[in-house]
PLY file of the C-alpha trace (Angstrom):
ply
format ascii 1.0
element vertex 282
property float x
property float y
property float z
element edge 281
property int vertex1
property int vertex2
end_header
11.29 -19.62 -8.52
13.77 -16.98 -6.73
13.23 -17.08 -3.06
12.80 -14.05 -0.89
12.70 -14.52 2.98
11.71 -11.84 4.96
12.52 -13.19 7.85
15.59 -13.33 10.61
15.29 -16.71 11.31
15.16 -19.00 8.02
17.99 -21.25 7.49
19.97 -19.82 4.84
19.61 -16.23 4.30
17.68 -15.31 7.72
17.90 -11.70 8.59
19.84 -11.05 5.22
16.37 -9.10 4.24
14.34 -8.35 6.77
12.93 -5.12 6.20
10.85 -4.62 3.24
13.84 -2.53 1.20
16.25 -4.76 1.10
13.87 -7.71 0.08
12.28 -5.98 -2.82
15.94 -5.21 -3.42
16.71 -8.94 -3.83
13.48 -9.84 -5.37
14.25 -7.34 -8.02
17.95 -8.54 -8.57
16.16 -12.20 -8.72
14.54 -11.21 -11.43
16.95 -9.86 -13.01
18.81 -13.01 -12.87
15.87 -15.05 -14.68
13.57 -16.04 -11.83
10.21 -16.24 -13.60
8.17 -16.48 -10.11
9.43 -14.72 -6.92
8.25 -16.47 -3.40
8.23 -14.22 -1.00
7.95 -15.56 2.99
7.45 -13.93 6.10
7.56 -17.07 8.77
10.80 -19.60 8.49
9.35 -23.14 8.60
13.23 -24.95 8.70
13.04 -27.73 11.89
13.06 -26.01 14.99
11.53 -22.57 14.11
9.28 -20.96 15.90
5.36 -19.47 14.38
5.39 -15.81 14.03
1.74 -13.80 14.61
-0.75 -13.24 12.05
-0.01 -9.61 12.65
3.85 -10.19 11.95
3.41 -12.06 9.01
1.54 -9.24 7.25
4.03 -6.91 7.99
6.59 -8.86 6.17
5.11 -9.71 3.28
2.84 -6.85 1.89
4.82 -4.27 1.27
7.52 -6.47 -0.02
4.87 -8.28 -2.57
3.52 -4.35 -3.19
7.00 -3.17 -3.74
7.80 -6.08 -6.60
4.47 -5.40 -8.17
5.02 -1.56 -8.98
8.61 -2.79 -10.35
7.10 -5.48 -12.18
4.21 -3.15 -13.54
6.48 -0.31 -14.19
9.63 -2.07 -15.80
6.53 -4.19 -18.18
8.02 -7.36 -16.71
4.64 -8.93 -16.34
5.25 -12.23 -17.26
6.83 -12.75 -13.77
4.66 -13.90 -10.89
5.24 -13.23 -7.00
4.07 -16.06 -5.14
3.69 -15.47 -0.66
4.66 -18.16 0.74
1.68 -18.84 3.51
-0.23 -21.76 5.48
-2.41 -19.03 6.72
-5.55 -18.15 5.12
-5.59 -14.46 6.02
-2.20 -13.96 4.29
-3.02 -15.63 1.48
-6.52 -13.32 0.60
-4.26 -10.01 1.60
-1.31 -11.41 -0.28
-3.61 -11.56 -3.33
-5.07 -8.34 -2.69
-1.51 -6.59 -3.04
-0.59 -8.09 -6.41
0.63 -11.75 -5.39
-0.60 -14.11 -8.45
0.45 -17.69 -6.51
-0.35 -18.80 -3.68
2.61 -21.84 -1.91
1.92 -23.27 1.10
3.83 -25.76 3.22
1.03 -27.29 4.41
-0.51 -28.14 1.51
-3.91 -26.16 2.42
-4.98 -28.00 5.27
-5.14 -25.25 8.01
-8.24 -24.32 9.19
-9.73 -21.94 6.29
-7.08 -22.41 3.83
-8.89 -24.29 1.18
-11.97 -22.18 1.05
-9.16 -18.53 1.03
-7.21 -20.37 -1.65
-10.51 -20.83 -3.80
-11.84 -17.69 -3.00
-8.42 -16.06 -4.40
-8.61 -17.93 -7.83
-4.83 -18.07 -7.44
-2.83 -21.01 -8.68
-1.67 -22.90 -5.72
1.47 -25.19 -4.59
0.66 -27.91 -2.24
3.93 -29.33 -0.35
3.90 -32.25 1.35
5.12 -32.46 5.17
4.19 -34.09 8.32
4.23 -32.63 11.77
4.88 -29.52 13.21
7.74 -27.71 12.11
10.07 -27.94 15.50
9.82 -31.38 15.82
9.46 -32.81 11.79
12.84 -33.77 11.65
13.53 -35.68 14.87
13.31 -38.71 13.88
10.82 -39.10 10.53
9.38 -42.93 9.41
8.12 -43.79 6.15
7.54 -47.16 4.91
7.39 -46.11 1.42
8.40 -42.87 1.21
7.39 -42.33 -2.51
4.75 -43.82 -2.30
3.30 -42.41 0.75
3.82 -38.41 -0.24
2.24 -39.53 -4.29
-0.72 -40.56 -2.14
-0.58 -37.24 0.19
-0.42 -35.24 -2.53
-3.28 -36.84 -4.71
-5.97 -37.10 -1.85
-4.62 -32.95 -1.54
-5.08 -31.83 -5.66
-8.88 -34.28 -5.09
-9.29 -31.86 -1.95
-8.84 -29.09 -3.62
-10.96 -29.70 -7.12
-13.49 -30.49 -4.64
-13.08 -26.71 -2.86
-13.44 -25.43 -6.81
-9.94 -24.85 -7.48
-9.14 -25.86 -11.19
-6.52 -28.46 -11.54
-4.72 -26.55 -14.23
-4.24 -23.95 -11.08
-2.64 -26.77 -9.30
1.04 -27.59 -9.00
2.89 -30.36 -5.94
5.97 -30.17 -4.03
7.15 -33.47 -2.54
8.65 -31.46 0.37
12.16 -32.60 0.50
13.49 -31.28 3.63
10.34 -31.38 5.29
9.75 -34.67 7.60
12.11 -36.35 5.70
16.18 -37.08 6.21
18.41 -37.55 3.53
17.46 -41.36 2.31
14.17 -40.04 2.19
15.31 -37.15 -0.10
17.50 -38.45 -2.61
15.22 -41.47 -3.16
12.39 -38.56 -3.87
14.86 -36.90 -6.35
15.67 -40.29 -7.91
11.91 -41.20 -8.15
10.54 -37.84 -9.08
9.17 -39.06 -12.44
6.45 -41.48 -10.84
4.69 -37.55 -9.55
3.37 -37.15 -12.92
1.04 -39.63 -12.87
-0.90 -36.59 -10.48
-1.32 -35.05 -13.58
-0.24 -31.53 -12.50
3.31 -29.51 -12.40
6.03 -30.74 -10.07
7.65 -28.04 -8.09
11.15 -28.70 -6.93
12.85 -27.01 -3.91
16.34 -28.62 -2.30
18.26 -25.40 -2.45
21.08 -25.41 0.20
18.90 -27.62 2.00
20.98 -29.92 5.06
20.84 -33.27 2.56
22.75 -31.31 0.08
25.43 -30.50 3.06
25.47 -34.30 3.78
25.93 -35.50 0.48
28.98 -32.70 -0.64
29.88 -32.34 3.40
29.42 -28.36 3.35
28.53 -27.56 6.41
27.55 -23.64 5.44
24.46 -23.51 3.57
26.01 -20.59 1.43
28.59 -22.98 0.08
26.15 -25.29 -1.35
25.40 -23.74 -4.61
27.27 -26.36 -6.70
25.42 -28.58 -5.18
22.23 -27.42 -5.03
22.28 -26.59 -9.13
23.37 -30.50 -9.64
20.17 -31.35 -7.50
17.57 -29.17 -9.26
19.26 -30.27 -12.94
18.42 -34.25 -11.89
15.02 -32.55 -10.73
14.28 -30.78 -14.08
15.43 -34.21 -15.77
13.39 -36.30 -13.57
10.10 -33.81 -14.20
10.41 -30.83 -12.33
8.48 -28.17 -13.91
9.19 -25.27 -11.18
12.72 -25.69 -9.08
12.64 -22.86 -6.07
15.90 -21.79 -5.39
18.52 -18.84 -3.98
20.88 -18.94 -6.57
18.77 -17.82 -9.48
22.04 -16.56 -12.04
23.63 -20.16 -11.43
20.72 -22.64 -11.71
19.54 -20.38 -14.75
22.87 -21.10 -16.44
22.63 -24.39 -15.90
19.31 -25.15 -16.84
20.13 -23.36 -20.34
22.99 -25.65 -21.37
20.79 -28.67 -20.11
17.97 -27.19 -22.53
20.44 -26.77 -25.55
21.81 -30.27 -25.20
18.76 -31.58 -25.55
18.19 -31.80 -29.19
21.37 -33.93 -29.61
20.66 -36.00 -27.08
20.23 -40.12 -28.75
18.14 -42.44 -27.58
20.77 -45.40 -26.96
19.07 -49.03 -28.00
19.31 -52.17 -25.84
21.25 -53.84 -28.28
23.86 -50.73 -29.19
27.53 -50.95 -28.19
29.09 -48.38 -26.79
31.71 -46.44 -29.39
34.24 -47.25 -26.61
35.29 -50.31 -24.94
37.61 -49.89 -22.30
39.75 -52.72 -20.96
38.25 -55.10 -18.29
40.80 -53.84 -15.71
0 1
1 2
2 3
3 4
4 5
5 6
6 7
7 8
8 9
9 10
10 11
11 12
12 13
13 14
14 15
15 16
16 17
17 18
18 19
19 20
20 21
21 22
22 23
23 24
24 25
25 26
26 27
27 28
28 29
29 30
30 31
31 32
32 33
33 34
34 35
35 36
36 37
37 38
38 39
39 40
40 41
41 42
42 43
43 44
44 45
45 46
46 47
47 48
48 49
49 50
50 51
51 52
52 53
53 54
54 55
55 56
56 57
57 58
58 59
59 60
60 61
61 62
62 63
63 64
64 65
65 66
66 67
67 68
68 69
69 70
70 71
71 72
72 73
73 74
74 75
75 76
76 77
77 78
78 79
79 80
80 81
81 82
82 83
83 84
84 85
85 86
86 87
87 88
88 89
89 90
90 91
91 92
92 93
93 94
94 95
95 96
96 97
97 98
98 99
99 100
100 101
101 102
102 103
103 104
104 105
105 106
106 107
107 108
108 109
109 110
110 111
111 112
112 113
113 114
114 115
115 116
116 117
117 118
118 119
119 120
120 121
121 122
122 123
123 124
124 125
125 126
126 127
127 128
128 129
129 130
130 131
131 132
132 133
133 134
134 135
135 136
136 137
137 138
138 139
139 140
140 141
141 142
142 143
143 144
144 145
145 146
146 147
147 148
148 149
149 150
150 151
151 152
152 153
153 154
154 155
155 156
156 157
157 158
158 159
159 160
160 161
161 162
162 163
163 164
164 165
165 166
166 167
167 168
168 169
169 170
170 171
171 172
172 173
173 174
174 175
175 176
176 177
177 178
178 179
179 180
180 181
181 182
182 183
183 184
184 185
185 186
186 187
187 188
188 189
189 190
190 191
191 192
192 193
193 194
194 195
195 196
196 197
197 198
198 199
199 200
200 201
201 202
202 203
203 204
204 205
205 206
206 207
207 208
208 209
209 210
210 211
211 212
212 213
213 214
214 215
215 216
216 217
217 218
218 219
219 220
220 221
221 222
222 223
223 224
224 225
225 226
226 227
227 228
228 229
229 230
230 231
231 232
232 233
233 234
234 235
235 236
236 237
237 238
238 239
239 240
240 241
241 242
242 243
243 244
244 245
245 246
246 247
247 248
248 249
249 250
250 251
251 252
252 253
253 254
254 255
255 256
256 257
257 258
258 259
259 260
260 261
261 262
262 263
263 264
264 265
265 266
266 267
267 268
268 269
269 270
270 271
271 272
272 273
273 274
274 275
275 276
276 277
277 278
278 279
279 280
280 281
């Protein structure tokens, strides 16, 4: 999932495509690169931002998902899917309306109306956990159990949705790192990641450039954390990340491919085997 923010404000790329040229620009040249789903925004939610207007919103997004449709349609590149990436329900129904085939929201559909537009779209959907509101999230977020406490979010949101009509096979999660969380909070997701499947429905995996990959390689530029940000979404795909959202579409597709053709000659090492080298015990 290549991300497109059409926005001035988001963390990384803010005002790099702003008007709806440029974006469908990038959205095309994400494709290009391998994205098989393109998530276009119009509102940054990074700590601290501020809520744009319904009326702003639109104007960000729908000629940007219109423009990436007619490409799609007329360069027979179907198999790739724009996604908006919404909390608000009006969005979402004019989103679909223009050619969007996903609908990912950061609040996990639990604005007022989103359930019932999501349904009413017949859209697959990405629920993402967070907790909060978006300018104060990361002051100072508490978990007891941090796994344990988004699995449980994120289950009582897939039973909230099959309960709104929205088919489960049309259902993928996002633990959210970034979101509420600090770093602890996020690596021990990324290290745990394997205990989502018990949910029973595709793991979507989004740290790209995100501040707990700045901690952890202490680049303080989010545009120099593409090294990274690929290592972080390869232990994602390896830990059962179906989906990994990310900028740097070229890279993390690279990666992922020599990850995938490794794979067959991978061996699964016994308890008992020795390891064909012993090194000394200094």
């Amino acid at each position: 999932m290549g991300i497109v923010n059409v926005t001035p404000d988001s963390f990384s790329d803010g005002g790099d495509f702003v008007d709806a040229a440029t974006a469908i620009k990038h959205g095309i040249q994400l494709i290009e690169e391998g994205a098989g789903i393109v998530d276009v925004g119009g509102e940054s939610t990074r700590p601290g931002a501020e809520s744009v207007s319904l009326e702003t919103e639109l104007e960000r997004v729908i000629p940007v998902i219109k423009g990436l449709r007619e490409y799609i349609e007329a360069n027979d590149v179907r198999d790739v899917v724009i996604s908006v990436d919404t909390y608000k329900p009006e969005v979402m129904r004019a989103a679909a309306e223009a050619g969007a085939g996903m609908i990912n929201d950061v609040r996990a559909l639990t604005a007022e109306g989103a359930l019932d537009a999501a349904a009413s779209t017949g859209l697959p959907v990405v629920l993402m956990h967070s907790k909060g509101d978006f300018a104060t999230m990361q002051d100072d977020p508490y978990y007891d159990d941090v796994v344990g406490e988004v699995h449980r979010f994120l289950t009582e949101r897939v039973f909230a949705c099959e309960l709104a009509g929205i088919d489960k096979k049309k259902i993928v999660v996002d633990p959210g790192f970034g979101f509420a969380k600090n770093t602890q909070h996020n690596l021990e997701l990324l290290a745990q990641l394997e205990r989502f499947a018990t949910i029973g429905v595709p793991l979507l995996a989004g740290l790209s450039r995100k501040r707990t990959i700045g901690e952890v390689t202490e680049r303080k530029d989010a545009k120099d954390r593409v090294f990274g940000s690929v290592a972080a979404h390869l232990i994602a795909v390896q830990n059962g990340a179906s989906i990994v959202r990310v900028h740097d579409v070229a890279a993390t597709r690279d990666a992922l491919k020599v990850l995938e053709a490794v794979k067959p000659f991978v061996l699964v090492r016994r308890d008992d085997a020795k390891p064909a080298i012993s090194w000394p015990d200094d």
